[in-house]
C-alpha positions in Angstrom: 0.0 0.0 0.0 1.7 3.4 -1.1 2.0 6.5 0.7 -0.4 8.3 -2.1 -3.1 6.0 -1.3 -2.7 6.9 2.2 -2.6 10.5 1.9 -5.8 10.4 -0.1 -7.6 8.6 2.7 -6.2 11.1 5.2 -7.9 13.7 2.8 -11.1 12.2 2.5 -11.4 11.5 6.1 -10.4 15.0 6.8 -13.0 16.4 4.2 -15.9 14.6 6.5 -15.9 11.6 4.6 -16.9 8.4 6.6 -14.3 5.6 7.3 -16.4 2.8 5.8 -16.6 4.7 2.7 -13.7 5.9 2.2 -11.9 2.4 2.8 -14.0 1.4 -0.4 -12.8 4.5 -2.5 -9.3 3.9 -1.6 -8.9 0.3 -1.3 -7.7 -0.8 1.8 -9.1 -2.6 5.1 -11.2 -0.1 7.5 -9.3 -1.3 10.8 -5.7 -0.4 8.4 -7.3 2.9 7.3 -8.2 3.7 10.9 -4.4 2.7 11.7 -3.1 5.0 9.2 -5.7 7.9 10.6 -4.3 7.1 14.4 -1.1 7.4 13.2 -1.7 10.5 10.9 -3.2 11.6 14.2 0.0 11.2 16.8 2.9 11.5 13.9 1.9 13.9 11.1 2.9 13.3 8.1 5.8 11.2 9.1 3.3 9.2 10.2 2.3 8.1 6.8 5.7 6.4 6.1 6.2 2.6 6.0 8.2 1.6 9.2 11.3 -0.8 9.4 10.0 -4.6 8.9 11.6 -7.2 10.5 13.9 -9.8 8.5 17.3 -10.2 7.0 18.3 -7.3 5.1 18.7 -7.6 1.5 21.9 -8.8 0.5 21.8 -7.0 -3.1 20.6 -3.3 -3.3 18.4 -3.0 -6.2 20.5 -0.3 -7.9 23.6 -3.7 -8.0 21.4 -6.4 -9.8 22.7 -7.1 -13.1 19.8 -6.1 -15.8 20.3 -8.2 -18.9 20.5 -6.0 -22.1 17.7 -5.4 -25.2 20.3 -7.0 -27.5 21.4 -10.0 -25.2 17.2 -10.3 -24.8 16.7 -10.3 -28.9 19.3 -12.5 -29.2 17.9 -15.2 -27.2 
């Protein structure tokens, strides 16, 4: 879920929209959209952000992985 959808709902929801209808306009789970709003609420903006996940970090960055070229794909 992107931070655009996000802002939208926070827009919505700030406009007097209801949460049940503006989870359906934007896509996303009421109890997640009333998440977001909670966190909008104590954070700001910041707030909005996708926070650290647990896990192994990547190993690769994605600007290192090797791309194959157009020719090397037309020649194949």
């Amino acid at each position: 879920m992107g931070l655009a959808k996000r802002a939208r709902a926070i827009l919505m929801l700030a406009s007097g929209e209801r949460f049940s209808k503006t989870s359906l306009y934007v896509g996303m789970e009421e109890r997640h959209l009333r998440k977001w709003a909670r966190r909008f609420i104590e954070q700001g903006i910041e707030g909005l952000y996708d926070g650290k996940r647990p896990g192994r970090p990547p190993v690769f960055s994605p600007s290192s992985c090797i791309v194959p070229s157009e020719d090397r794909l037309r020649a194949s």
